[in-house]
N, CA, C and O atoms as CSV, one atom per row, in Angstrom:
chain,resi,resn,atom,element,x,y,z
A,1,UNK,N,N,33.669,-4.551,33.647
A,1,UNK,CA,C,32.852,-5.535,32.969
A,1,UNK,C,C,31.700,-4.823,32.264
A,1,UNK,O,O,31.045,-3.938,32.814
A,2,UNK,N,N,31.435,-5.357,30.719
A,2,UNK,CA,C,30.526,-4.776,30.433
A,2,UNK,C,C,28.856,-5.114,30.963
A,2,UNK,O,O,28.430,-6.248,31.179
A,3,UNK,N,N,28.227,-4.103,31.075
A,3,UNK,CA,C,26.603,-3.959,30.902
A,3,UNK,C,C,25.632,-4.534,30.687
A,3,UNK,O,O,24.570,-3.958,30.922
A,4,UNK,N,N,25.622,-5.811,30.189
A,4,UNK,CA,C,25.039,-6.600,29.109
A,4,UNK,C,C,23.607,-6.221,29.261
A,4,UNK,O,O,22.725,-6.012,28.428
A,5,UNK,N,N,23.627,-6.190,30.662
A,5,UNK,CA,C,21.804,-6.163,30.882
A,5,UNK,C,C,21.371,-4.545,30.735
A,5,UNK,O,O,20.151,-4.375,30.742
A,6,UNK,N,N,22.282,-3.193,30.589
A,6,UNK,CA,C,21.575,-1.884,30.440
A,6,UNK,C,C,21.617,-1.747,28.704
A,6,UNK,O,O,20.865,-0.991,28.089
A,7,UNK,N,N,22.748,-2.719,27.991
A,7,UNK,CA,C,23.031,-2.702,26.341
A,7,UNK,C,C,21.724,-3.521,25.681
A,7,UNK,O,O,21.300,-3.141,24.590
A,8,UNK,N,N,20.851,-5.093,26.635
A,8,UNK,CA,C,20.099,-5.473,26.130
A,8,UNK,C,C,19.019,-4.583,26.518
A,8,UNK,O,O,18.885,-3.969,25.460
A,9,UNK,N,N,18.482,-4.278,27.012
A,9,UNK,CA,C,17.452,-3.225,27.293
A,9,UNK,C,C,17.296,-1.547,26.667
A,9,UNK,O,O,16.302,-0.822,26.618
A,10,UNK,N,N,18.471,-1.348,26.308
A,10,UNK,CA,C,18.923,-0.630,25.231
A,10,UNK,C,C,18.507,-1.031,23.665
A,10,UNK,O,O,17.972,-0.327,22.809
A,11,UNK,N,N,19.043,-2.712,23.592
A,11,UNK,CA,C,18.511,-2.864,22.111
A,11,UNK,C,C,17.167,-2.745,21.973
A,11,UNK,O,O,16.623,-2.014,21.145
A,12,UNK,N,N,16.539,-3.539,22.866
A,12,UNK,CA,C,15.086,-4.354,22.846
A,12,UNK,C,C,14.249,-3.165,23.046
A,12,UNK,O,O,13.074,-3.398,22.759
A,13,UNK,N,N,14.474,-1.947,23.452
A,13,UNK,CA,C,13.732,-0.824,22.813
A,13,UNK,C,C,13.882,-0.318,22.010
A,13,UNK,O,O,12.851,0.012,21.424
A,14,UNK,N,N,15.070,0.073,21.450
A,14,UNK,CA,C,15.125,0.344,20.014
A,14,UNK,C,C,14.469,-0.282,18.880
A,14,UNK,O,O,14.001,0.356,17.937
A,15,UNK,N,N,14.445,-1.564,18.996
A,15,UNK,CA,C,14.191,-2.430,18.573
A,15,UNK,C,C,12.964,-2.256,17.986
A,15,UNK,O,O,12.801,-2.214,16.767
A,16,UNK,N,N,11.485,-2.080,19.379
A,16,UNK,CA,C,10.852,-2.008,19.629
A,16,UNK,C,C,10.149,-0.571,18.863
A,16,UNK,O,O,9.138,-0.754,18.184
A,17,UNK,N,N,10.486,0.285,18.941
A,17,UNK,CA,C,10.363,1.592,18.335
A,17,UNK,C,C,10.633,1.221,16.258
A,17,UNK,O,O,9.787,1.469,15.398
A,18,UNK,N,N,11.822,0.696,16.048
A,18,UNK,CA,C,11.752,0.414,15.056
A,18,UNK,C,C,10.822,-0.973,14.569
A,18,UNK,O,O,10.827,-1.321,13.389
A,19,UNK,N,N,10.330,-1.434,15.217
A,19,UNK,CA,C,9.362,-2.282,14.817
A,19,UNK,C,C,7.724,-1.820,14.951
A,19,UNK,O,O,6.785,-2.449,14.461
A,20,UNK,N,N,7.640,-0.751,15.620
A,20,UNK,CA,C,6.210,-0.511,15.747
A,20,UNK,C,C,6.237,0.806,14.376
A,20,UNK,O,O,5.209,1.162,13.800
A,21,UNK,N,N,7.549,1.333,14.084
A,21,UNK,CA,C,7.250,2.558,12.723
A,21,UNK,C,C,7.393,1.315,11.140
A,21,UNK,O,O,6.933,1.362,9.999
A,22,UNK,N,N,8.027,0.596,11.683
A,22,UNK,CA,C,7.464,-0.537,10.379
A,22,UNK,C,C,6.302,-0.564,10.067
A,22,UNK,O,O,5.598,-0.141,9.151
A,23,UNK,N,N,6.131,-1.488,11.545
A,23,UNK,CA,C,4.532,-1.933,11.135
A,23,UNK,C,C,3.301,-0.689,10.752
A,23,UNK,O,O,2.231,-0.803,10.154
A,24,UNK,N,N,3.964,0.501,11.373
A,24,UNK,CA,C,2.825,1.600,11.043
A,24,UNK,C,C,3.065,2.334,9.197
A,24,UNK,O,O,2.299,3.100,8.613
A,25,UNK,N,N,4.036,1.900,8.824
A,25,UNK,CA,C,4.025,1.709,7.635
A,25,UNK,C,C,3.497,0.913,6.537
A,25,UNK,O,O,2.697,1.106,5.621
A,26,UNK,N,N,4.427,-0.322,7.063
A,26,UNK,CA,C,3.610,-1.223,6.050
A,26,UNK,C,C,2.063,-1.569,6.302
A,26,UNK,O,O,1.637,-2.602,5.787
A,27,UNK,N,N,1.241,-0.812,7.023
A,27,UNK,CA,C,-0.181,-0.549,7.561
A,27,UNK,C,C,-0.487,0.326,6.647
A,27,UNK,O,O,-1.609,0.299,6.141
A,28,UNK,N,N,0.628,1.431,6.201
A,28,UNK,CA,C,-0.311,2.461,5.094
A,28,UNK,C,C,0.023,2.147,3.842
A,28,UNK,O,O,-0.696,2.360,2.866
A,29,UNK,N,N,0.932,1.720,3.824
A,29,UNK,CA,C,0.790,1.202,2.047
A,29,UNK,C,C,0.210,-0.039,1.717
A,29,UNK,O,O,0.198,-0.512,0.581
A,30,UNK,N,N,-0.228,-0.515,2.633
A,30,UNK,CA,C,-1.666,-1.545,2.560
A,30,UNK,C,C,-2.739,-0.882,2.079
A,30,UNK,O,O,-3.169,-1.187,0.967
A,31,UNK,N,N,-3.366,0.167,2.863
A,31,UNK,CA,C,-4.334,0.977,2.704
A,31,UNK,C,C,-4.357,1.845,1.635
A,31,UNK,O,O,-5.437,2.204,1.165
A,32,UNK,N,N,-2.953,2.359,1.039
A,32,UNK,CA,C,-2.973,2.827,0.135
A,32,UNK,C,C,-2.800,1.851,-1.368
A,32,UNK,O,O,-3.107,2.134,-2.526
A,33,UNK,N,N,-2.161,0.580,-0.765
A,33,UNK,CA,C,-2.446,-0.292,-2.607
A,33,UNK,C,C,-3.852,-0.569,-2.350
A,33,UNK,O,O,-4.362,-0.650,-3.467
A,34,UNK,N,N,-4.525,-0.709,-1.684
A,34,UNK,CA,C,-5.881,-1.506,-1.719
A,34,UNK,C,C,-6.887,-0.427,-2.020
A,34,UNK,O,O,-7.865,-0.839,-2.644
A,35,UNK,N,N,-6.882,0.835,-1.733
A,35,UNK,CA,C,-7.131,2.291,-2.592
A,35,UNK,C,C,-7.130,2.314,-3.865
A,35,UNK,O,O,-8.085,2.220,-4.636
A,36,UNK,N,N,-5.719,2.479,-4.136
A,36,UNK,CA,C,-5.210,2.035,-5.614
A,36,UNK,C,C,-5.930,1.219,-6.481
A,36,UNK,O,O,-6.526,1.730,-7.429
A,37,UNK,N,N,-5.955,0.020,-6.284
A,37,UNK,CA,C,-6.556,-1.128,-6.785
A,37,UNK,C,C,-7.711,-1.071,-6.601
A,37,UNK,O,O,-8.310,-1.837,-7.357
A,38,UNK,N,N,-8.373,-0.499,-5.916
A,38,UNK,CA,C,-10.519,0.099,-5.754
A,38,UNK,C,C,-10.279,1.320,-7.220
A,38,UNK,O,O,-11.185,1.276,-8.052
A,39,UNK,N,N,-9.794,1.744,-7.335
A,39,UNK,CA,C,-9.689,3.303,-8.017
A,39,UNK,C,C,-9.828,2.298,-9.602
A,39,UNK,O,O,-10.715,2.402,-10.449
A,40,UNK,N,N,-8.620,1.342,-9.606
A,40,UNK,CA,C,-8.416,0.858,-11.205
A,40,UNK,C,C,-9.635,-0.632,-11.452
A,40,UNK,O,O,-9.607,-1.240,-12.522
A,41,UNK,N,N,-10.546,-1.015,-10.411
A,41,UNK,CA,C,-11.727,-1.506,-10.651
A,41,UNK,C,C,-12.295,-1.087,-11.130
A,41,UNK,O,O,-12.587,-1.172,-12.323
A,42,UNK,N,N,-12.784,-0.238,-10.016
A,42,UNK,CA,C,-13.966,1.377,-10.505
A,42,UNK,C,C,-13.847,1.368,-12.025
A,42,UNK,O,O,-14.436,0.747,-12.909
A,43,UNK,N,N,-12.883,2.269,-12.014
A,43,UNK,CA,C,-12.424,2.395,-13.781
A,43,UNK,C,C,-12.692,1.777,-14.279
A,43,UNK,O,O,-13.810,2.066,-14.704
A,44,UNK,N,N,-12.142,0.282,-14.849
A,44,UNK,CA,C,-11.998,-0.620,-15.782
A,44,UNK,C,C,-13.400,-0.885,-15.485
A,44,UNK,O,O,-14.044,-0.809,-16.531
A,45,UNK,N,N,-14.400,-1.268,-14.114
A,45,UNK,CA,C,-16.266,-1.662,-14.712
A,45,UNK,C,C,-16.652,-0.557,-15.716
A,45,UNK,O,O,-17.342,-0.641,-16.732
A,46,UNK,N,N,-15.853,0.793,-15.012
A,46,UNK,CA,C,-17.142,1.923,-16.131
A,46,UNK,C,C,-16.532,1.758,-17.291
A,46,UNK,O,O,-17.270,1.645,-18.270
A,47,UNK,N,N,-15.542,1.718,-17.431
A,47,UNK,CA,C,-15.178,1.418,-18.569
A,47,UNK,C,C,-16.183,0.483,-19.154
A,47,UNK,O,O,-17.314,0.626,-19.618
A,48,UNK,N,N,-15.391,-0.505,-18.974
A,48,UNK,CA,C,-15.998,-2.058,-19.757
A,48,UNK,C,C,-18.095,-2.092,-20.042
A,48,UNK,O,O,-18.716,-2.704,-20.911
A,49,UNK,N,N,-18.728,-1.038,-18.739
A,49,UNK,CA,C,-20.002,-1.220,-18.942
A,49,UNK,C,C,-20.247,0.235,-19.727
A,49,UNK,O,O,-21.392,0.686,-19.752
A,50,UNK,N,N,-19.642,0.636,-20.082
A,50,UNK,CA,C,-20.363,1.922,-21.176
A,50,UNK,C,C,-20.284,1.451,-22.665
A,50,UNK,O,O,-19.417,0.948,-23.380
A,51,UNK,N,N,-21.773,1.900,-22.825
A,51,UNK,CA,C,-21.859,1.360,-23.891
A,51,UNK,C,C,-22.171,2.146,-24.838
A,51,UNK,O,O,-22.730,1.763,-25.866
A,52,UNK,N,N,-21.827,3.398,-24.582
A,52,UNK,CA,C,-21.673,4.580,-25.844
A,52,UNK,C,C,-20.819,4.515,-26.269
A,52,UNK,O,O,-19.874,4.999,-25.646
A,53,UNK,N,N,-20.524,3.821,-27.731
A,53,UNK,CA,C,-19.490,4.469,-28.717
A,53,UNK,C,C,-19.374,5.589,-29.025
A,53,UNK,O,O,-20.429,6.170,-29.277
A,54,UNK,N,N,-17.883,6.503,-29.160
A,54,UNK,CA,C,-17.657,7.408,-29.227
A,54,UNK,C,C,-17.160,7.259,-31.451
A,54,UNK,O,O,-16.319,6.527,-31.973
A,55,UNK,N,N,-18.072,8.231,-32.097
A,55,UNK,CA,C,-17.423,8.106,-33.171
A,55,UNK,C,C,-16.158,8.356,-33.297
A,55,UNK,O,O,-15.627,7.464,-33.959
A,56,UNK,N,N,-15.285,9.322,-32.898
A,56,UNK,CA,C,-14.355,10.105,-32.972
A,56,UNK,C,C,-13.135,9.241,-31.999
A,56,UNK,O,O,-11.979,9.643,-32.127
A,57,UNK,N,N,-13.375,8.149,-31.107
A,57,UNK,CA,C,-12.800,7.109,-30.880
A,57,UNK,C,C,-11.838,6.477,-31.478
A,57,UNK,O,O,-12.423,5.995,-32.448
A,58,UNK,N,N,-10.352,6.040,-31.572
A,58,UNK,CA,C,-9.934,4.782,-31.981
A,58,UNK,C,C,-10.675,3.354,-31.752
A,58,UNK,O,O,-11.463,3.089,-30.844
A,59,UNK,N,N,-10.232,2.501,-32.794
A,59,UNK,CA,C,-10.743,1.166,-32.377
A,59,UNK,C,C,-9.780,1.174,-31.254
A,59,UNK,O,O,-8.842,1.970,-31.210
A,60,UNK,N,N,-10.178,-0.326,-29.721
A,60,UNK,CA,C,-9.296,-0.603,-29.292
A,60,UNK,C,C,-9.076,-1.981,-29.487
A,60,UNK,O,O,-10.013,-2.668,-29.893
A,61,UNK,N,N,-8.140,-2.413,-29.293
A,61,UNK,CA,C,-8.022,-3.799,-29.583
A,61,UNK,C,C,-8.380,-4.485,-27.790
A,61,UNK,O,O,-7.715,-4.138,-26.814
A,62,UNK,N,N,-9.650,-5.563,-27.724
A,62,UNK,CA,C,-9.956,-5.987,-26.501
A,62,UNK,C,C,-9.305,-7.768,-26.229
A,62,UNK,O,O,-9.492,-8.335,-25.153
């Protein structure tokens, strides 16, 4: 007869292991889009608040 109870205790750690390297993943590419997205704020204020025209500039279209 099979095991059932050494095969479920078998899954439910596996399981377990693959659910805690998920979550420790999708934990860093949280941290890393929300990085990301601080980096292209940043930017786009200095951007948008400098107010030296560059002669040698293209127009941009805003």
């Amino acid at each position: 007869m099979a095991d059932y109870k050494a095969m479920y205790y078998h899954l439910a750690g596996r399981m377990a292991t693959a659910v805690d390297a998920l979550e420790a993943t999708t934990k860093a590419l949280v941290d890393i889009t929300e990085k990301l997205k601080l980096a292209q704020q940043t930017t786009e204020e200095m951007f948008i608040n400098d107010t030296e025209e560059d002669p040698d500039e293209p127009d941009i279209i805003r």
